[in-house]
ZAMI-547402 format. One record per residue: residue number from 1; residue in one letter; x, y, z of N, C-alpha, C, O in turn. Coordinates in nm, 3 decimals. Each point is the difference from the previous one (the first is absolute). Layout:
<sites>
   n res    n_px    n_py    n_pz   ca_px   ca_py   ca_pz    c_px    c_py    c_pz    o_px    o_py    o_pz
 NUM   A       X       Y       Z       X       Y       Z       X       Y       Z       X       Y       Z
...
</sites>
This chain:
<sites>
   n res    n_px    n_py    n_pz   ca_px   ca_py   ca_pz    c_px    c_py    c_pz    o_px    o_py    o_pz
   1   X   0.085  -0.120   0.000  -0.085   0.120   0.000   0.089   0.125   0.000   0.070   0.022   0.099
   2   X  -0.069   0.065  -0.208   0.056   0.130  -0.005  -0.074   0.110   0.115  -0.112   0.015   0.050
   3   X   0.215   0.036  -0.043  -0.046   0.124   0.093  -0.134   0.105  -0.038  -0.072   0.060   0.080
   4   X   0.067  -0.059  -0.197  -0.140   0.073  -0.030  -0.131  -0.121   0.071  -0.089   0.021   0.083
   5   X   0.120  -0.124  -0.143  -0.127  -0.077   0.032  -0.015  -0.028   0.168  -0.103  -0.021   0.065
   6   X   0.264   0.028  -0.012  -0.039  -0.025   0.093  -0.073   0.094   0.132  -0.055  -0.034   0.105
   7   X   0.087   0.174  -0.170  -0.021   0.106   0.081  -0.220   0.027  -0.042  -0.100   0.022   0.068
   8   X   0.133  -0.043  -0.219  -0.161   0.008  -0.025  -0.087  -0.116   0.075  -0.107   0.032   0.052
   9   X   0.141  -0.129  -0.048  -0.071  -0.144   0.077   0.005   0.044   0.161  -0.078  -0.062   0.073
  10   X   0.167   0.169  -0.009   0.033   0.001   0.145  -0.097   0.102  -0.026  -0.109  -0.052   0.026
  11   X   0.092   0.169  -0.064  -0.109   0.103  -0.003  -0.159  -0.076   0.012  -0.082   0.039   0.084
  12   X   0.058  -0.132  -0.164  -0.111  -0.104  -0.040  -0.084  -0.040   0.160  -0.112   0.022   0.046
  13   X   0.236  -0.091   0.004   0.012  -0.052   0.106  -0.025   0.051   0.113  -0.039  -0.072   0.093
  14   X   0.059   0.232  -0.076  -0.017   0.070   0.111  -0.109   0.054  -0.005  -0.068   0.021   0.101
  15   X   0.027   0.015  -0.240  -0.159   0.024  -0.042  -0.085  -0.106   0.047  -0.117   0.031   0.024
  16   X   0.146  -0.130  -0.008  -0.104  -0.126  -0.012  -0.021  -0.022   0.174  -0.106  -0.033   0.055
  17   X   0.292   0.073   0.038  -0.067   0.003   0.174  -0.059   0.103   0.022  -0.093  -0.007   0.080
  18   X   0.114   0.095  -0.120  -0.125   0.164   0.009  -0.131  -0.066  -0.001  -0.076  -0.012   0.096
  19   X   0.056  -0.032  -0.224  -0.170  -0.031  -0.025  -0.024  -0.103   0.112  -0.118  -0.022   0.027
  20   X   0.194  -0.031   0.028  -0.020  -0.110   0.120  -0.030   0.056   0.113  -0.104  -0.029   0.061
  21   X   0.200   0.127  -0.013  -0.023   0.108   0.162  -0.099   0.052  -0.072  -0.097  -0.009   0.076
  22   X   0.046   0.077  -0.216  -0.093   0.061   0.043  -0.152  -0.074  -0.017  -0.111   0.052   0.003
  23   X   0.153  -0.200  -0.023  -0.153  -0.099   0.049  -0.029  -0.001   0.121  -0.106   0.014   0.060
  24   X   0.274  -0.042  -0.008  -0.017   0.000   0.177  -0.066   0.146   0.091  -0.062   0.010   0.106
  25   X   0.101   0.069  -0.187  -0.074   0.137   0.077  -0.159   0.024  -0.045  -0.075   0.073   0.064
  26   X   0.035  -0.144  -0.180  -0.115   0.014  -0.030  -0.099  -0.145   0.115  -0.101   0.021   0.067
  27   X   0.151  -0.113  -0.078  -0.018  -0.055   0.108  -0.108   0.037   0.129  -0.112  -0.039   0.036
  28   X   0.244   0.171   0.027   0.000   0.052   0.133  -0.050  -0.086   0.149  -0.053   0.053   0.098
  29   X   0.082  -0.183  -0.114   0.062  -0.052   0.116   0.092  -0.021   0.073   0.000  -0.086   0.089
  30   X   0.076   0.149  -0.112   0.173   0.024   0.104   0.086  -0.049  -0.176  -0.052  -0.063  -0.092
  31   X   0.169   0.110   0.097   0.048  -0.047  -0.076   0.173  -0.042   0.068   0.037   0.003   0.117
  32   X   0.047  -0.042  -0.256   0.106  -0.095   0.041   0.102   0.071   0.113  -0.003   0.123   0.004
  33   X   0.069  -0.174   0.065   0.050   0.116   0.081   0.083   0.119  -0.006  -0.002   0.108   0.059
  34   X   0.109  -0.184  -0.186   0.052   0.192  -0.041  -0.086   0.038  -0.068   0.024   0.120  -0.015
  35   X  -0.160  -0.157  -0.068  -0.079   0.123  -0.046  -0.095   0.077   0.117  -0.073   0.098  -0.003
  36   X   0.125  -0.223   0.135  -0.091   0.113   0.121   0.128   0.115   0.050  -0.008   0.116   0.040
  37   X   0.104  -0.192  -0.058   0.086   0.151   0.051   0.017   0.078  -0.063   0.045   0.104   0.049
  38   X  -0.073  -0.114  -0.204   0.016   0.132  -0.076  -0.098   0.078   0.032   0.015   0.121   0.019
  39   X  -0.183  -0.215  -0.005  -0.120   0.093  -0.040   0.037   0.085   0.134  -0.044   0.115   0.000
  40   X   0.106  -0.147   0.093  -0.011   0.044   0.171   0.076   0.097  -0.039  -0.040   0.109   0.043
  41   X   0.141  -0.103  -0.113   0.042   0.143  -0.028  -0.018   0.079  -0.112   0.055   0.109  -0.014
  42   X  -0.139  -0.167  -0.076  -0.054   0.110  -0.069  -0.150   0.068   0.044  -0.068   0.091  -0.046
  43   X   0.056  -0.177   0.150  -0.139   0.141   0.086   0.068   0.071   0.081  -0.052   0.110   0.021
  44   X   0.179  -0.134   0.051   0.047   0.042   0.066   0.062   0.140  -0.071   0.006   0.096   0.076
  45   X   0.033  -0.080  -0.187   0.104   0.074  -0.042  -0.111   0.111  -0.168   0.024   0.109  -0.054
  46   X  -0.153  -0.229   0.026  -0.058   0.079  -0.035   0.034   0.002  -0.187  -0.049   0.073  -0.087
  47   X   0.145  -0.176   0.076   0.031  -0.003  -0.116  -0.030  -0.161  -0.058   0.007  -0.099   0.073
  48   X  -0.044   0.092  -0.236  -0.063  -0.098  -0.018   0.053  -0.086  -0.027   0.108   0.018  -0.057
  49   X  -0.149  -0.142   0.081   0.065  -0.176   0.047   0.099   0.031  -0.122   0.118   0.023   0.025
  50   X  -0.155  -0.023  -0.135   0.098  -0.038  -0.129   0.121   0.035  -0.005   0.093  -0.071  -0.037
  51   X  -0.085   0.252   0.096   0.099   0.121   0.007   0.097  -0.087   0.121   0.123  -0.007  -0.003
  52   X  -0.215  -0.059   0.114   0.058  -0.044   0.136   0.100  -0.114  -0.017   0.104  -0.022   0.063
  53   X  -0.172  -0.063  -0.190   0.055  -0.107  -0.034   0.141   0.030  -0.046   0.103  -0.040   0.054
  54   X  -0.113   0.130  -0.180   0.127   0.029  -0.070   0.117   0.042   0.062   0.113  -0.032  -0.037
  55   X  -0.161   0.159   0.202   0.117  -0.015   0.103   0.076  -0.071   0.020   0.119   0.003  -0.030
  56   X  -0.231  -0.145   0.133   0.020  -0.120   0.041   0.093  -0.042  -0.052   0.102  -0.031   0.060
  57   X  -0.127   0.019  -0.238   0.079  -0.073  -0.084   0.221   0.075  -0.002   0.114  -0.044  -0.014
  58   X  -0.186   0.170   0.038   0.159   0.064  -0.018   0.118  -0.038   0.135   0.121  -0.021   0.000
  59   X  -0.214   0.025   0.094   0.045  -0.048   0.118   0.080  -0.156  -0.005   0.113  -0.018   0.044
  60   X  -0.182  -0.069  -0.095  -0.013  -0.107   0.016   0.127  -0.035  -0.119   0.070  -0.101   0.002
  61   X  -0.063   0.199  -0.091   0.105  -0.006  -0.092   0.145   0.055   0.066   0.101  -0.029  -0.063
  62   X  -0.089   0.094   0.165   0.092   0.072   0.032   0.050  -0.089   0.102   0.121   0.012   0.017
  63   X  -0.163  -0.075   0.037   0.008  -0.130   0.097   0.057  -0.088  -0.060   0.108  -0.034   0.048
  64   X  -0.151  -0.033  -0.163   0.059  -0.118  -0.094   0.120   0.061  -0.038   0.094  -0.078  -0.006
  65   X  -0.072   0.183  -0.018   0.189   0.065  -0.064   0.056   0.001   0.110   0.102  -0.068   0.001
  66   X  -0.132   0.130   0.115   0.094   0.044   0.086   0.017  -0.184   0.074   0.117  -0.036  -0.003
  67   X  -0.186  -0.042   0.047   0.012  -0.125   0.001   0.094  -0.058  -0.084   0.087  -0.061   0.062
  68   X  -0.075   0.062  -0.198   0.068  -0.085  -0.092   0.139   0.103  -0.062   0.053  -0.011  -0.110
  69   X  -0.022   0.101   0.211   0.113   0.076  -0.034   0.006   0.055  -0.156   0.106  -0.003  -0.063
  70   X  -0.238   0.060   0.001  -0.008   0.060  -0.087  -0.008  -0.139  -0.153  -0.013   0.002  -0.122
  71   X   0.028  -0.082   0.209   0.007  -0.146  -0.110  -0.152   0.020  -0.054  -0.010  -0.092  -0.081
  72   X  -0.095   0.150   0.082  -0.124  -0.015  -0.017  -0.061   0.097  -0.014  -0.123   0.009  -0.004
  73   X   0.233   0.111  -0.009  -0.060   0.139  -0.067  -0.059   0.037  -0.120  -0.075   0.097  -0.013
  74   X   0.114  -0.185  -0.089  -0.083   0.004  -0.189  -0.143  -0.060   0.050  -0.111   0.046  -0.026
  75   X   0.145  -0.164   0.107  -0.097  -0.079   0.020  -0.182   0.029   0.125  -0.113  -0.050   0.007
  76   X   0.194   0.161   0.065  -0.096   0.019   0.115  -0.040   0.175  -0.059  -0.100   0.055   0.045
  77   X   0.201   0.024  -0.158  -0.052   0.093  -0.049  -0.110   0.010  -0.087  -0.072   0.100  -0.004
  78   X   0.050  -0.229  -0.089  -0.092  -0.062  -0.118  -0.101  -0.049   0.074  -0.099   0.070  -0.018
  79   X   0.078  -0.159   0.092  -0.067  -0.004   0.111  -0.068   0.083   0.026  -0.115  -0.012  -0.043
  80   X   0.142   0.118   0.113  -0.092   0.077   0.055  -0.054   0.097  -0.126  -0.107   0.052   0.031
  81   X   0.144  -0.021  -0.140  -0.055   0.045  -0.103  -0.100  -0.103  -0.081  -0.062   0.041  -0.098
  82   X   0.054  -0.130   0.127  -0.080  -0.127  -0.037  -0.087   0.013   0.093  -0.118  -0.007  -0.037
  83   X   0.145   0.031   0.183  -0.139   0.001   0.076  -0.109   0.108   0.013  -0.109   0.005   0.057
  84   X   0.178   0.074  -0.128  -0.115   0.122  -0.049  -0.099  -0.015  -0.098  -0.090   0.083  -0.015
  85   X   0.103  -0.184  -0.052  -0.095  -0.103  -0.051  -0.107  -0.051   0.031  -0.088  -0.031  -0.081
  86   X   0.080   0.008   0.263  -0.014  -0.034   0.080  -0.084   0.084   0.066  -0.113  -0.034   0.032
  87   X   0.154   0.132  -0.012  -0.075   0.083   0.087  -0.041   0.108  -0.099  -0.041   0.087   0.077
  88   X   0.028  -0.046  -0.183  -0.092   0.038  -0.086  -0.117  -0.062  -0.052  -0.100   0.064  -0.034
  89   X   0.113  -0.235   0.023  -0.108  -0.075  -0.024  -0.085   0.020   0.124  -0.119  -0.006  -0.029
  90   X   0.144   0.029   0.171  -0.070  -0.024   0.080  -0.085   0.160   0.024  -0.116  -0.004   0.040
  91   X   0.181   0.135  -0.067  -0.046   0.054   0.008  -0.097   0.053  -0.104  -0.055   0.110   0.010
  92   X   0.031  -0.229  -0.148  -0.016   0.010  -0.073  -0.230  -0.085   0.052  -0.112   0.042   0.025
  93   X   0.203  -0.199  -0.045  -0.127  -0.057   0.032  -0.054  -0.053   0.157  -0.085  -0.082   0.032
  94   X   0.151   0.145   0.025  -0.062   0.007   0.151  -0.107   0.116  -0.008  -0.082  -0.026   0.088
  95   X   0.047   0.137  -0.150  -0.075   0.073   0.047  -0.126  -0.035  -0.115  -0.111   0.053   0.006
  96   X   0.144  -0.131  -0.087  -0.069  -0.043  -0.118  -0.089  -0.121   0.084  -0.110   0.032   0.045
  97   X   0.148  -0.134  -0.029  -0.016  -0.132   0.095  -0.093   0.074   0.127  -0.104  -0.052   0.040
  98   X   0.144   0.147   0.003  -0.089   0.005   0.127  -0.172   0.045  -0.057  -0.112  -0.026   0.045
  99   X   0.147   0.084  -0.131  -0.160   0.067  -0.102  -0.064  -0.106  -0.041  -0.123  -0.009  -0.002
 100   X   0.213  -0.089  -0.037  -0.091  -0.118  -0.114  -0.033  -0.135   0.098   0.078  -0.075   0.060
 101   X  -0.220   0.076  -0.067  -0.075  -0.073   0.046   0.066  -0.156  -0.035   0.060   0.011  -0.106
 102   X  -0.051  -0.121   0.147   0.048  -0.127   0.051  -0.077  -0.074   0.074  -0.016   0.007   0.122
 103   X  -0.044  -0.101  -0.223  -0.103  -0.066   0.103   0.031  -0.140   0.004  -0.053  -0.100  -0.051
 104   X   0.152   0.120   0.124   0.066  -0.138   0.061   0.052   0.018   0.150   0.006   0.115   0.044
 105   X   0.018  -0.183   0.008   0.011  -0.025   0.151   0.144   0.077   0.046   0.094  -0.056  -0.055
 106   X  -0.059   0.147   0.124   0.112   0.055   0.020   0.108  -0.116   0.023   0.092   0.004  -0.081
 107   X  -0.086  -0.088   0.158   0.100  -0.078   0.047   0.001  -0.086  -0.130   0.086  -0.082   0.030
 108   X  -0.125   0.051  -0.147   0.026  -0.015  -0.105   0.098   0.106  -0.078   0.106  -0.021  -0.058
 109   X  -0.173   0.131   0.075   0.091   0.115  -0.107   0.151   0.009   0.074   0.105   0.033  -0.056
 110   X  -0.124  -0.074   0.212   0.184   0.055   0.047   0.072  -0.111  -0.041   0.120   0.009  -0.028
 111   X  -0.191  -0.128   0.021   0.056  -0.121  -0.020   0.084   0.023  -0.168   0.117  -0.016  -0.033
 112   X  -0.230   0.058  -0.040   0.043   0.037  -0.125   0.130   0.083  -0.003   0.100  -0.026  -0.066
 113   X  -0.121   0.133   0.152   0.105   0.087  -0.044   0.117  -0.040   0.070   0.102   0.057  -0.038
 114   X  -0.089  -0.138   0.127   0.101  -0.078   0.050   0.083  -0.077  -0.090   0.120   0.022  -0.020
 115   X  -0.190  -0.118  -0.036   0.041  -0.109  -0.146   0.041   0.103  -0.073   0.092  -0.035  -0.074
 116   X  -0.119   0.144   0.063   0.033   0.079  -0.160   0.113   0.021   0.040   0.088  -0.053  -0.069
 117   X  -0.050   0.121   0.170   0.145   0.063   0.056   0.106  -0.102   0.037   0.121   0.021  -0.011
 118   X  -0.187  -0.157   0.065   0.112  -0.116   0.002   0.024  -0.032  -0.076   0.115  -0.041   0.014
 119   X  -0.158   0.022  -0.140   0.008  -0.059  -0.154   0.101   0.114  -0.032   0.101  -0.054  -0.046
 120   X  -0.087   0.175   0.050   0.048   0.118  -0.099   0.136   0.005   0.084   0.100   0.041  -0.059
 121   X  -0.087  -0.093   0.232   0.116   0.075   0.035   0.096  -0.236  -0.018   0.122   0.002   0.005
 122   X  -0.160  -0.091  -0.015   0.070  -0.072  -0.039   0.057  -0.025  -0.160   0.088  -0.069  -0.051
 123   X  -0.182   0.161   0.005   0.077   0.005  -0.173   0.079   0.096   0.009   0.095  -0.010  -0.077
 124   X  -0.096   0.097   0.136   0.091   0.118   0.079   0.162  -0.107  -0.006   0.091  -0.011  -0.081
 125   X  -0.124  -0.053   0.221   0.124  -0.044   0.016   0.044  -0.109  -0.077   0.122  -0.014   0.000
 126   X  -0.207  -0.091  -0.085   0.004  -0.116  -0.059   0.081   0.014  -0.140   0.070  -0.088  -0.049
 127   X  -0.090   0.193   0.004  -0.064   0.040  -0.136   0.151   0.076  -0.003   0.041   0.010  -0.116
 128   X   0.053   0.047   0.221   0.119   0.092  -0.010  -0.058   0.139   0.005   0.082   0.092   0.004
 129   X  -0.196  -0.066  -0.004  -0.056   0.112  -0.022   0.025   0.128   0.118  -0.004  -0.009   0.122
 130   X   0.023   0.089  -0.181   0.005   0.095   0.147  -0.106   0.003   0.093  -0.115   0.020  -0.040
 131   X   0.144  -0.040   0.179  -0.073   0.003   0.088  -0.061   0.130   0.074   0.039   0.111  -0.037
 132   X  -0.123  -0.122   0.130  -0.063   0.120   0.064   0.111   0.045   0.118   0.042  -0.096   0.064
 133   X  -0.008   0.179  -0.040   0.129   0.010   0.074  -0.064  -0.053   0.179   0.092  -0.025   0.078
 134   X  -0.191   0.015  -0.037  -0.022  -0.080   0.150   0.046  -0.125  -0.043   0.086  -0.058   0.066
 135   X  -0.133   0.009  -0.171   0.009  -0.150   0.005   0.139  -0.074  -0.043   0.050  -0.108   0.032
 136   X  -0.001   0.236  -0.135   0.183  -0.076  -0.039   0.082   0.065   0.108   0.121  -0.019   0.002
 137   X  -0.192   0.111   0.108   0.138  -0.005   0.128  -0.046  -0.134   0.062   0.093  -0.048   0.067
 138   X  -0.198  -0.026  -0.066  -0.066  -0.112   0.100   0.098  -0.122  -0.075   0.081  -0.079   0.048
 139   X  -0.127   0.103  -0.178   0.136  -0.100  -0.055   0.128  -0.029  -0.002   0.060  -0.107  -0.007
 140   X  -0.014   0.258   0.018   0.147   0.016   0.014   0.059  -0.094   0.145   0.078  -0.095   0.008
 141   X  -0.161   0.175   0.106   0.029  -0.032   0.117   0.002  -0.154   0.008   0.097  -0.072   0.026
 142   X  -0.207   0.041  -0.050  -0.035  -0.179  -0.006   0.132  -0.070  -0.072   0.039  -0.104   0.052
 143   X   0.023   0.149  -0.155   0.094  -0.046  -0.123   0.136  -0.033   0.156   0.064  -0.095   0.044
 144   X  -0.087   0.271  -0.007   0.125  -0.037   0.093   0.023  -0.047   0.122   0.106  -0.023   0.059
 145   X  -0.206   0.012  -0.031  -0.048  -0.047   0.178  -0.017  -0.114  -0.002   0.009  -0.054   0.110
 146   X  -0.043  -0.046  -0.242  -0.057  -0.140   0.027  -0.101  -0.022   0.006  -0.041  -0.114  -0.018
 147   X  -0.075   0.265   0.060  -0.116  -0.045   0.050  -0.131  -0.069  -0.084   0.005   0.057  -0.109
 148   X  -0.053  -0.097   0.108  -0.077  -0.047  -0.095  -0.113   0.133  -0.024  -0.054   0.069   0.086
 149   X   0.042  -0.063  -0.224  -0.077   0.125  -0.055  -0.157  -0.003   0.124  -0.019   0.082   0.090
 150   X  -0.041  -0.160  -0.112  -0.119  -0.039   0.023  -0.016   0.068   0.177  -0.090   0.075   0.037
 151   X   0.187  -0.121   0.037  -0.054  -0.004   0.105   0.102   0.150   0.051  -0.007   0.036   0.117
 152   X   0.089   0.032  -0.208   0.064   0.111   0.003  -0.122   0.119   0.007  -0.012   0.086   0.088
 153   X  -0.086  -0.110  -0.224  -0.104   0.077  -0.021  -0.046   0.001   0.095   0.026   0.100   0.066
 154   X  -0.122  -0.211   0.003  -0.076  -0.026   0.124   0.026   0.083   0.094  -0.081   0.080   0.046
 155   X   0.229  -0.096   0.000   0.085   0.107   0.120  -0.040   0.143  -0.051  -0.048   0.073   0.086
 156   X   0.059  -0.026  -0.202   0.023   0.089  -0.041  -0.222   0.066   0.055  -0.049   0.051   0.100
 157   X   0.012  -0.082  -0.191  -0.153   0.008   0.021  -0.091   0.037   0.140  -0.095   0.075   0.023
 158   X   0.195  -0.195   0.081   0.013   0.087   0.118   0.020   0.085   0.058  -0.069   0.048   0.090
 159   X   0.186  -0.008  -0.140   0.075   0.127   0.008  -0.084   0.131   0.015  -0.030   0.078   0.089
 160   X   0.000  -0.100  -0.262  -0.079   0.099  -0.009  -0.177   0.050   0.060  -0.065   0.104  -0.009
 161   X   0.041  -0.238   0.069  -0.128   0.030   0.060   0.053   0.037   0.113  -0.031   0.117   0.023
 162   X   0.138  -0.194   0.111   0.052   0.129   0.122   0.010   0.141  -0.070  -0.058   0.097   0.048
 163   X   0.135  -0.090  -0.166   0.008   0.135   0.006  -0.090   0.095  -0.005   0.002   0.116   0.043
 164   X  -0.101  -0.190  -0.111  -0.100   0.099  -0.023  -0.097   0.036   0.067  -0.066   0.104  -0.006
 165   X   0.052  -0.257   0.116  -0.097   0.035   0.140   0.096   0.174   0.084  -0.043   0.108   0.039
 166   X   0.129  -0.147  -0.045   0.128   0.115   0.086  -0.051   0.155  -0.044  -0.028   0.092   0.077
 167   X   0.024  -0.092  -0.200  -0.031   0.120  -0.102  -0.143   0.061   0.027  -0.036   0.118   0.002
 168   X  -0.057  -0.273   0.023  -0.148   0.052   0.041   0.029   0.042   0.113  -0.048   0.107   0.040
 169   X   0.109  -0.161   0.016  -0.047  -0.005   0.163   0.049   0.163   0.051  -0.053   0.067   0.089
 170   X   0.146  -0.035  -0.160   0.092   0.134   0.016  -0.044   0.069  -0.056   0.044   0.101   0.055
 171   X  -0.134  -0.052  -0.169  -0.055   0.067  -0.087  -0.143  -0.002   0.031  -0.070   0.086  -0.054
 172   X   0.031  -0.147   0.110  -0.182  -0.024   0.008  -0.052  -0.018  -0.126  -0.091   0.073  -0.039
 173   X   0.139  -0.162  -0.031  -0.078  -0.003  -0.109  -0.107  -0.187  -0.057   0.020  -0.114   0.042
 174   X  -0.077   0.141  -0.098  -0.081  -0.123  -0.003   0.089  -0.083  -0.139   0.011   0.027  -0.119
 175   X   0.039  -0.131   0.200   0.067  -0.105  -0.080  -0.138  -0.109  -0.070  -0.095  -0.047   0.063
 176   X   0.136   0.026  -0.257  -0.036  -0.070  -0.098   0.008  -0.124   0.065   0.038  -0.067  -0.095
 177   X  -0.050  -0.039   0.221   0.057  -0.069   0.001  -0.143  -0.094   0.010  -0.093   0.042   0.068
 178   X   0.081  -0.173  -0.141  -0.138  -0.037   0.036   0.025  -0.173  -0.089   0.110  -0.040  -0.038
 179   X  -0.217  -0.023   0.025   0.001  -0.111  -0.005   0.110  -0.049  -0.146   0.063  -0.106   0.005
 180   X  -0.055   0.196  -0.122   0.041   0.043  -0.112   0.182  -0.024   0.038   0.085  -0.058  -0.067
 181   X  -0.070   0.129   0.202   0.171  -0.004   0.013   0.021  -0.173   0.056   0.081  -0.059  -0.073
 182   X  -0.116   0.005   0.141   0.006  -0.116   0.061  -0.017  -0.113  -0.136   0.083  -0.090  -0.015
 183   X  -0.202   0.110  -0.080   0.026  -0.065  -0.147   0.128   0.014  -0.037   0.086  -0.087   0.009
 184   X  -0.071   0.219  -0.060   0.171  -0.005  -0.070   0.118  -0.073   0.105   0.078  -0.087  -0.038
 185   X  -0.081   0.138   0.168   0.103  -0.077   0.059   0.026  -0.131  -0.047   0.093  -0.056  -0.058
 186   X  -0.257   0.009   0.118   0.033  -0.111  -0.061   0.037  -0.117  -0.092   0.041  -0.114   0.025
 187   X  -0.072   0.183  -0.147  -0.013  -0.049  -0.152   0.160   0.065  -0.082   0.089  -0.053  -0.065
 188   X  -0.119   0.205   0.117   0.110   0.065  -0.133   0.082  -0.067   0.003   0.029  -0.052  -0.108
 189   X   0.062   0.010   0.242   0.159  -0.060  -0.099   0.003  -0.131   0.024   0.101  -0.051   0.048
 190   X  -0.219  -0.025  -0.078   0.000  -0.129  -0.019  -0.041  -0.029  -0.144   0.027  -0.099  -0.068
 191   X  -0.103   0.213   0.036  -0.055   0.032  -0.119   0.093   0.055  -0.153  -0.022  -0.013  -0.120
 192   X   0.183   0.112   0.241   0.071   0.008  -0.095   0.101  -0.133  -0.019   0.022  -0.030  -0.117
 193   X   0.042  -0.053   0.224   0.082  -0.085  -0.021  -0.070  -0.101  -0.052   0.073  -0.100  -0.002
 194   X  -0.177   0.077  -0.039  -0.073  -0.125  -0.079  -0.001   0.048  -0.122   0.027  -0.073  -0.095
 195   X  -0.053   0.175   0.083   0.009   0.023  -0.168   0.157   0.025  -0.073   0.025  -0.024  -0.118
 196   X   0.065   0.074   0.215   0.117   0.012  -0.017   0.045  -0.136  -0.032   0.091  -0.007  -0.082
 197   X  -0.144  -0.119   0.137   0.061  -0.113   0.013  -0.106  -0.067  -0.177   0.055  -0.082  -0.074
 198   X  -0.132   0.112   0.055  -0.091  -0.015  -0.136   0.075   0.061  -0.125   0.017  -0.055  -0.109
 199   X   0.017   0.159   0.143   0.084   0.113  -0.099   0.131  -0.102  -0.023   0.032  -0.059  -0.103
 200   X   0.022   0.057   0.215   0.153  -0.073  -0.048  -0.006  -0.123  -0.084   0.058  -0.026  -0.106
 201   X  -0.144  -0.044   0.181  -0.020  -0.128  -0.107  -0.014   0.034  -0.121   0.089  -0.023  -0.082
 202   X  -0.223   0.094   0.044  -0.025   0.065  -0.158   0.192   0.070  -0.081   0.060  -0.027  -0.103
 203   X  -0.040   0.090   0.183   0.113   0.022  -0.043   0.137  -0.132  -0.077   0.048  -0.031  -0.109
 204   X  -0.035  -0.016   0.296   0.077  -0.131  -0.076  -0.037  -0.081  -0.110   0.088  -0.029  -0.081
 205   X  -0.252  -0.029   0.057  -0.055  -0.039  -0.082   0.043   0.066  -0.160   0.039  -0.065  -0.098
 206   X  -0.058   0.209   0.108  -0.008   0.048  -0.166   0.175  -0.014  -0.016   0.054  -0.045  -0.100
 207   X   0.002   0.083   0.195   0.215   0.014  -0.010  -0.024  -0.218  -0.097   0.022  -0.042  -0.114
 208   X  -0.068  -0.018   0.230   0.047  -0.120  -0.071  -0.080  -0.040  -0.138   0.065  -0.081  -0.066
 209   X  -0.188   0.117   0.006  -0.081  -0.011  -0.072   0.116   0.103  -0.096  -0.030  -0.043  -0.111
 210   X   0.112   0.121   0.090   0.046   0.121  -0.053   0.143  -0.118  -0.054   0.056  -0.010  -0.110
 211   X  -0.037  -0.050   0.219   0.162  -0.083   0.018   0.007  -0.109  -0.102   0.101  -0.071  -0.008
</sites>
């Protein structure tokens, strides 16, 4: 895969977890837990999830370089210009999604938008594709720690729900957190390392079908 295709397929990709968070926010039963710590600070701060996201994302890029001694600066700079992808889709069809009527069962639609975003962020990593910069520092770390991706995320997910109880609790503000976040806990990264593990096969399959 050339670098054009691969940067156009990573754009694709970040478009496709947007339309996912913004099933999960159309939803509105708690959502996954860093989309509860973002939403917690974009009421907090007043600026919208998408704009909040793309921060997130710069942050999260500046972490992966200074971590990898600049070894991951092309890589965590493209990145985060890829995740604006990301948070333009959301500020795009999140406010679209909340207008349009859905007459299906909410814990269906988060479920949906769950699958959409695990599917998009294991072709992410399966695929060589550039990743969302939370999830290729989660990789990085895992690559070097040993830890296993799966239960790295898990830790991580936690994380972010202490933090964000901390943020309510200090801010007075009413935390997204509801039956919707406890789904994703439980599904998203079982949801991404199963398809990650589907992806690879397909992969090895076409390399030897190619051989």
């Amino acid at each position: 895969m050339n670098k054009v295709d691969r940067i156009l397929y990573s754009g694709i990709a970040f478009s496709i977890f947007g339309l996912g968070i913004s099933l999960q926010i159309k939803a509105a039963i708690g959502f996954s837990a860093l989309d509860t710590f973002l939403i917690s600070l974009s009421i907090f701060s007043g600026i919208r999830i998408g704009t909040i996201t793309i921060i997130f994302s710069l942050v999260m890029s500046l972490i992966l370089i200074i971590l990898s001694r600049l070894v991951y600066f092309k890589q965590g700079f493209i990145e985060f210009l890829m995740s604006i992808f990301m948070g333009v889709t959301i500020n795009i069809f999140a406010p679209i999604l909340q207008d349009l009527p859905i007459n299906v069962h909410e814990v269906v639609v988060m479920i949906l938008g769950i699958q959409i975003s695990a599917v998009s962020v294991a072709a992410m990593i399966e695929l060589n594709l550039f990743v969302s910069p939370f999830e290729s520092l989660i990789n990085y770390i895992s690559d070097c720690s040993k830890i296993n991706f799966l239960y790295l995320r898990w830790a991580m997910d936690f994380l972010m729900i202490i933090i964000t109880l901390c943020i309510s609790n200090y801010c007075k503000l009413i935390v997204p957190i509801g039956t919707g976040t406890l789904i994703s806990i439980c599904i998203y990264s079982i949801s991404v390392h199963l398809y990650r593990k589907m992806l690879r096969r397909v992969v090895i399959c076409h390399r030897d079908y190619e051989i």
